[in-house]
VEXKEGU-250230 format. One record per residue (C-alpha): x, y, z. Coordinates in Angstrom, 1 decimal, m for minus. Example, Ala and Ser with C-alpha at 12.3 -4.5 7.8 and 13.67 -1.06 7.14 Angstrom:
<nodes>
<node><east>12.3</east><north>m4.5</north><up>7.8</up></node>
<node><east>13.7</east><north>m1.1</north><up>7.1</up></node>
</nodes>
This chain:
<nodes>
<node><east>m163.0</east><north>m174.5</north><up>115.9</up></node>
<node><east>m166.2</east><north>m173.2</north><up>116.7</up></node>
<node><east>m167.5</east><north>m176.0</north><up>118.8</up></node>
<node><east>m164.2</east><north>m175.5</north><up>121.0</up></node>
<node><east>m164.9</east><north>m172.1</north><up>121.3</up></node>
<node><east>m168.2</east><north>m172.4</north><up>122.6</up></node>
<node><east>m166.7</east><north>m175.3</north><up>125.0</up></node>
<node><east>m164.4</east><north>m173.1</north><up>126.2</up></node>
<node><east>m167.5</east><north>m170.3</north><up>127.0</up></node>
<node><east>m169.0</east><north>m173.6</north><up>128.5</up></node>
<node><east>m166.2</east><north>m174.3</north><up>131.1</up></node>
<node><east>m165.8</east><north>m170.8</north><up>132.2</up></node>
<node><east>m168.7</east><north>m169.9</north><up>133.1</up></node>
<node><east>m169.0</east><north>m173.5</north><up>134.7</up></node>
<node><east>m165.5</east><north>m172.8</north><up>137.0</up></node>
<node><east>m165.5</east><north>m169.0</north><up>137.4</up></node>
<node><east>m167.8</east><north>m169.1</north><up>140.5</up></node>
<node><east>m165.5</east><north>m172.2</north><up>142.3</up></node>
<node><east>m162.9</east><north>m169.5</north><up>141.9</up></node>
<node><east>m164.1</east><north>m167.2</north><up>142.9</up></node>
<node><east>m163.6</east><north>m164.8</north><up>139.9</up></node>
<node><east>m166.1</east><north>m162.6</north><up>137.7</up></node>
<node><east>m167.5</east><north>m163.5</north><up>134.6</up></node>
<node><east>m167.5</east><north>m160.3</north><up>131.8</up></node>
<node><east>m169.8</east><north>m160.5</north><up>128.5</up></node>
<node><east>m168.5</east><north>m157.5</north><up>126.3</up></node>
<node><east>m167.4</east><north>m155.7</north><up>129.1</up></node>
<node><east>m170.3</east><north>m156.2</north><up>131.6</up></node>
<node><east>m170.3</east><north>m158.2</north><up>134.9</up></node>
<node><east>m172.7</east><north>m161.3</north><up>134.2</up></node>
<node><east>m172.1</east><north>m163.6</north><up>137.3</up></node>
<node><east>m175.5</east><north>m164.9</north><up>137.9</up></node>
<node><east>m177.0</east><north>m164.1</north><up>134.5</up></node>
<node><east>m179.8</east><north>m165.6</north><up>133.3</up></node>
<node><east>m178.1</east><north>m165.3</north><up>129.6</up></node>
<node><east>m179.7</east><north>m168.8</north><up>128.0</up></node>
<node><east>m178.0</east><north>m168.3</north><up>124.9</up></node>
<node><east>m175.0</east><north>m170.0</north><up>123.0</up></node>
<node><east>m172.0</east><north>m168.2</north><up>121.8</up></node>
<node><east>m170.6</east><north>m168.2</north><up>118.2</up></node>
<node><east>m167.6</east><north>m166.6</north><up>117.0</up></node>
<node><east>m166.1</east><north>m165.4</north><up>120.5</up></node>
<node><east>m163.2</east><north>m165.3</north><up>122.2</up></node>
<node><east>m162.8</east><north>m166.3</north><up>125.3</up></node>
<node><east>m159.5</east><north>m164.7</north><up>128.2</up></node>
<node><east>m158.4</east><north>m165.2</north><up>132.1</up></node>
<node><east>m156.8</east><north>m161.6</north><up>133.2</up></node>
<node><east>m154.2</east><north>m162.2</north><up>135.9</up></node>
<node><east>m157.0</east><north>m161.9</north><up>138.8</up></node>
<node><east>m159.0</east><north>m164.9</north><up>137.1</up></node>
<node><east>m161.7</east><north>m163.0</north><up>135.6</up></node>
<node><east>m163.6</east><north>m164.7</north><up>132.7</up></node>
<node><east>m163.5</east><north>m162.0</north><up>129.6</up></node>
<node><east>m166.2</east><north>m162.6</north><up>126.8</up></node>
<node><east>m166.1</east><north>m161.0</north><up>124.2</up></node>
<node><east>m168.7</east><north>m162.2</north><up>121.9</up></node>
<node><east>m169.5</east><north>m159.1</north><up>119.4</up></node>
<node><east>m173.4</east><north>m159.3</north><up>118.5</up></node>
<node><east>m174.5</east><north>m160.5</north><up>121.8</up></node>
<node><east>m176.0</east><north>m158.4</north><up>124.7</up></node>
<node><east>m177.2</east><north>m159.3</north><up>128.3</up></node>
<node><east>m180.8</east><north>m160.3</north><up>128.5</up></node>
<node><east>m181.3</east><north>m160.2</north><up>132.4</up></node>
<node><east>m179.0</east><north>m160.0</north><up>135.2</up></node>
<node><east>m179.9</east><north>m160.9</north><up>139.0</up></node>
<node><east>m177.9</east><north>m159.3</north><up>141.9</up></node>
<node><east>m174.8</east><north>m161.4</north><up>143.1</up></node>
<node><east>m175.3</east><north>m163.6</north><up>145.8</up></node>
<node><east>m173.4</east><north>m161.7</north><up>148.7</up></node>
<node><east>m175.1</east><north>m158.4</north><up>147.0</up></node>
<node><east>m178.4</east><north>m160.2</north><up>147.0</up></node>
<node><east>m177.6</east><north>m161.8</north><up>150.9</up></node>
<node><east>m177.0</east><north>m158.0</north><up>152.1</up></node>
<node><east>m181.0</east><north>m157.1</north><up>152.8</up></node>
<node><east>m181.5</east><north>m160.6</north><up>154.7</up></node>
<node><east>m178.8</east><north>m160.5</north><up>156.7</up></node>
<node><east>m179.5</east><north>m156.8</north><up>157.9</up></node>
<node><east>m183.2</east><north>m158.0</north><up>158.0</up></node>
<node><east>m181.5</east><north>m160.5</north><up>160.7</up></node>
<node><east>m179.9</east><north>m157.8</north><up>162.6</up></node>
<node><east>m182.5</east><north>m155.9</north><up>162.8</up></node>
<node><east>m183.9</east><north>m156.5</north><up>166.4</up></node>
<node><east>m187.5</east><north>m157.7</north><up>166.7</up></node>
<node><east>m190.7</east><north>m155.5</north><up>167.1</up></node>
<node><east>m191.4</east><north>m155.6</north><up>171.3</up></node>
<node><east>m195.3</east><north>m156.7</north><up>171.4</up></node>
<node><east>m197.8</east><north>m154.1</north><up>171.7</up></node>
<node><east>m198.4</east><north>m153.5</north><up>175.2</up></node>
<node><east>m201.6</east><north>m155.0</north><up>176.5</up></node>
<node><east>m204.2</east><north>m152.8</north><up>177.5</up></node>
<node><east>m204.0</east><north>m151.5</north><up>181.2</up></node>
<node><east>m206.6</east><north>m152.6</north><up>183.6</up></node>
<node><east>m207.6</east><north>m150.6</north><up>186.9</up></node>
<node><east>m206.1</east><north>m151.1</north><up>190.3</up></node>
<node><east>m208.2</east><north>m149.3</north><up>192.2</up></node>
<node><east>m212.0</east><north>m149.2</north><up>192.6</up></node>
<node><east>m214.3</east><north>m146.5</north><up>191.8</up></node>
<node><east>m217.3</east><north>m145.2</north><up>193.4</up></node>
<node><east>m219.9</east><north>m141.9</north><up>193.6</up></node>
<node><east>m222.0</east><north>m141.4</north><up>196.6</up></node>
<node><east>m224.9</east><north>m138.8</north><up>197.1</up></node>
<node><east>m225.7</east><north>m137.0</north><up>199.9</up></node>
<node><east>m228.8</east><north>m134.6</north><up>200.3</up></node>
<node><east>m228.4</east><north>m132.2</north><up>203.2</up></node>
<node><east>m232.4</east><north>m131.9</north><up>202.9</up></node>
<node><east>m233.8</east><north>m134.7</north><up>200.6</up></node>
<node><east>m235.7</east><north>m132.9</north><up>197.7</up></node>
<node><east>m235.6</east><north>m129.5</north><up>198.7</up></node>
<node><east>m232.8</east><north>m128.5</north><up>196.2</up></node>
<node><east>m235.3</east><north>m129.4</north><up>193.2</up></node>
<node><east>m232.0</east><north>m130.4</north><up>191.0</up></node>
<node><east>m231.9</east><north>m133.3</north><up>188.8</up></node>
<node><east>m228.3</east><north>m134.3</north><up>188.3</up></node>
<node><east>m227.0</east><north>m136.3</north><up>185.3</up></node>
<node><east>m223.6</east><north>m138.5</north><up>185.6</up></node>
<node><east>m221.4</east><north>m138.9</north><up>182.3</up></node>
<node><east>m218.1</east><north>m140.9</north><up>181.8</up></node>
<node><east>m216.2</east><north>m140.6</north><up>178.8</up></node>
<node><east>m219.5</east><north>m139.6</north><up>177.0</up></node>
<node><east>m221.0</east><north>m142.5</north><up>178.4</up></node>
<node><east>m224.5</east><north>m141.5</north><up>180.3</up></node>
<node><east>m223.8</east><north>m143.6</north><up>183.7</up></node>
<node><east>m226.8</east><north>m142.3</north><up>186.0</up></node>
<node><east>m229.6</east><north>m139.9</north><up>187.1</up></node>
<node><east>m229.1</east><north>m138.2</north><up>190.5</up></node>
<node><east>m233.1</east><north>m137.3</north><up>191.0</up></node>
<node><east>m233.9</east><north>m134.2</north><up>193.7</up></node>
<node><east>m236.2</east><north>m137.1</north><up>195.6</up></node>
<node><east>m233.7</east><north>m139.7</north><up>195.6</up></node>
<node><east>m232.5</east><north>m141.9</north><up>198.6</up></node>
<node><east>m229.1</east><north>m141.9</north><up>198.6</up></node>
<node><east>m227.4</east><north>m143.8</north><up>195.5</up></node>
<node><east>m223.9</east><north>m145.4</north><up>195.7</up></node>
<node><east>m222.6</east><north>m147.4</north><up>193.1</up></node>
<node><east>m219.3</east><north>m148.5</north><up>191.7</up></node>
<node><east>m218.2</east><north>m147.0</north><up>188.0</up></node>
<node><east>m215.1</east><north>m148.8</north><up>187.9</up></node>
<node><east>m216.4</east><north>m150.1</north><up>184.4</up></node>
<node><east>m216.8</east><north>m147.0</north><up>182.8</up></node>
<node><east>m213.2</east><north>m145.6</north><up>183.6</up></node>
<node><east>m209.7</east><north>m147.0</north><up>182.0</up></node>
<node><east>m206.1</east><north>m145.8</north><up>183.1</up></node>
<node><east>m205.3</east><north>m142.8</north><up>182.1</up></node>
<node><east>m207.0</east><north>m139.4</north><up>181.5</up></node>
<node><east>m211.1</east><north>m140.2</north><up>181.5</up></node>
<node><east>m213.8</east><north>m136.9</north><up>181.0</up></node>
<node><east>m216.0</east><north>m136.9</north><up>183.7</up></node>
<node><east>m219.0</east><north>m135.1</north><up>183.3</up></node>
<node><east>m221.6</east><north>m133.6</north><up>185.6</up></node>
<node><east>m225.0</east><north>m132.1</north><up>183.9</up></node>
<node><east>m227.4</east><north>m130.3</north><up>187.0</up></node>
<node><east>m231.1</east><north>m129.2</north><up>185.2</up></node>
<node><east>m233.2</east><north>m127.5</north><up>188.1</up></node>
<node><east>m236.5</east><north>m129.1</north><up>188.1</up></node>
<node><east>m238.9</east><north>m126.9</north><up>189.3</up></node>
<node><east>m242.9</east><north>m127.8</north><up>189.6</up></node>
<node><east>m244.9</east><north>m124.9</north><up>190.6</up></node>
<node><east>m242.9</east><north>m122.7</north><up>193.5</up></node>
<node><east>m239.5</east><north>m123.3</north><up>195.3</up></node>
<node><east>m239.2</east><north>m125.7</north><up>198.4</up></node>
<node><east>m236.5</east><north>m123.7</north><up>199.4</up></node>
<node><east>m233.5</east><north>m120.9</north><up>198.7</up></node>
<node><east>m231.7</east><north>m121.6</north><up>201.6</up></node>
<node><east>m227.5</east><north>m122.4</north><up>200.5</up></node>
<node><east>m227.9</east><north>m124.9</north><up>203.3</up></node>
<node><east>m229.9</east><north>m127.1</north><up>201.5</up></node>
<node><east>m227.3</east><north>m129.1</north><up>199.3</up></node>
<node><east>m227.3</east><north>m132.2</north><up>196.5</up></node>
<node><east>m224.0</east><north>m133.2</north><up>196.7</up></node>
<node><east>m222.0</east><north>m136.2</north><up>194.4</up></node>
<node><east>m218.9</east><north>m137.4</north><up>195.7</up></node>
<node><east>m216.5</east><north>m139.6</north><up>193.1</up></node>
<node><east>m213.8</east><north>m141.2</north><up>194.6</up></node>
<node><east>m211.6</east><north>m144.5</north><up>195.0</up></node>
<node><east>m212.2</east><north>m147.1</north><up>197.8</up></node>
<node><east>m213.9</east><north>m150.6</north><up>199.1</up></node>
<node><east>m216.9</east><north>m152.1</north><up>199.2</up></node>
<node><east>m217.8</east><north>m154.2</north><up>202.1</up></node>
<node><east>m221.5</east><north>m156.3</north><up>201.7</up></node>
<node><east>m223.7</east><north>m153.4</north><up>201.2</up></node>
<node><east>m221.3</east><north>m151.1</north><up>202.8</up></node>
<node><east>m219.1</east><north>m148.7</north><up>200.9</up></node>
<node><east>m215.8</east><north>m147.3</north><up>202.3</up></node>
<node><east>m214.3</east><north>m143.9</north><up>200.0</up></node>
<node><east>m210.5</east><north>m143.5</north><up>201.3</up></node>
<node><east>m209.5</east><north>m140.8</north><up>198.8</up></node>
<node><east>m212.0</east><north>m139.0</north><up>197.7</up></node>
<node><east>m211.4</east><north>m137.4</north><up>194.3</up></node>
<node><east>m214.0</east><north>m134.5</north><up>193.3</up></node>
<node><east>m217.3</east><north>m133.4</north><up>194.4</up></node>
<node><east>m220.2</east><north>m131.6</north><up>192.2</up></node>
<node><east>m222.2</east><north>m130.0</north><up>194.6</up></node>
<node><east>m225.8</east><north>m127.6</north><up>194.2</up></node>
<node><east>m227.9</east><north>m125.7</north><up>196.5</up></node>
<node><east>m231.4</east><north>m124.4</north><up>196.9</up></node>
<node><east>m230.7</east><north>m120.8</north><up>196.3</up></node>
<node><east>m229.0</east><north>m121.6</north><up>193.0</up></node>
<node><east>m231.7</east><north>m121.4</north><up>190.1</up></node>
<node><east>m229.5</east><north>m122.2</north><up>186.9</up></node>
<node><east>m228.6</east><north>m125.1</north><up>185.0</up></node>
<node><east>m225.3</east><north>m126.3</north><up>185.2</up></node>
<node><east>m222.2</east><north>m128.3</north><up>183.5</up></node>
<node><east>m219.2</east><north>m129.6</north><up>184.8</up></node>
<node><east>m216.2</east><north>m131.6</north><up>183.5</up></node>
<node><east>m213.5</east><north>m132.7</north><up>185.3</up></node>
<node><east>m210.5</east><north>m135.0</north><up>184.4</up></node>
<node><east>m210.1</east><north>m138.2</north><up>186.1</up></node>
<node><east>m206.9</east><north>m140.1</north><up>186.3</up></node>
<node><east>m207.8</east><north>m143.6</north><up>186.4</up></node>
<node><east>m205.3</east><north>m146.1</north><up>188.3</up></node>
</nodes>
């Protein structure tokens, strides 16, 4: 009696998923149990829906895994779910940069000019400089960049002059370069000093690079 008992267990837990009905081991849902045990002394009934109802007094459910449409839910949302976009590579210029200097009277300002890019030290504007132009396209990126401006006045024994005529001017700005020839169409800031002006000074501008 006993081993057709424990057939009967066998076959319906063997047929309940082809029909699509639940299994039930003392009252609890098992389909998909991991139960690796046999049954002894049990009786086995199909409701009216097809259910598989165990009831095997003595025995408990070791482990239970979710069922499969329960356990198909978080891949198929996972599916669903609409890809990432790709981080967006980063931006390059468009335009070219450049800063020119221009001395009104060459030396006779006595100011020493440092250039700074987004804390990056780029160049020394010197009172007896020639004029200096140079493209800094490789120091800015698009966007926001800090532009920075440090004027020391470098005095060695007496003034050369006090006249506000006498100007060190630096001119930043966007354009082309032909051979040695430089062309600024759209100038963007200018730092500018004079000989009557005796203090150090620091300036910071924003640059919106293109």
């Amino acid at each position: 009696m006993r081993g057709a008992r424990a057939t009967a267990v066998a076959i319906a837990l063997a047929a309940a998923p082809l029909a699509r009905a639940s299994v039930y081991l003392n009252g609890v849902q098992v389909d998909g149990a991991a139960l690796n045990q046999k049954f002894e002394k049990c009786n086995v009934t199909f409701d009216g829906k097809g259910n598989v109802l165990i009831d095997a007094p003595g025995y408990a459910v070791q482990a239970l895994s979710p069922p499969p449409a329960a356990a198909a839910e978080p891949a198929a949302a996972a599916a669903a779910a609409p890809a990432a976009a790709p981080s967006a590579a980063p931006g390059v210029l468009t335009k070219k940069y450049f800063v020119v200097s221009e001395q009104s009277m060459p030396g006779m300002t006595q100011y020493d000019i440092d250039l700074f890019v987004n804390a990056k030290w780029v160049h020394k504007f010197a009172s007896d400089d020639d004029q200096f132009v140079s493209e800094i396209s490789r120091y800015l990126h698009p966007g926001p960049n800090k532009v920075l401006f440090v004027a020391k006045k470098n005095v060695v024994g007496s003034r050369k002059s006090v006249s506000p005529g006498a100007t060190y001017q630096i001119t930043l700005g966007t354009g082309d370069a032909s051979g040695d020839k430089v062309m600024i169409d759209d100038p963007i800031l200018t730092f500018k000093r004079s000989a009557d002006q005796s203090d150090d000074q620091s300036q910071e501008y924003t640059v919106t690079g293109k």
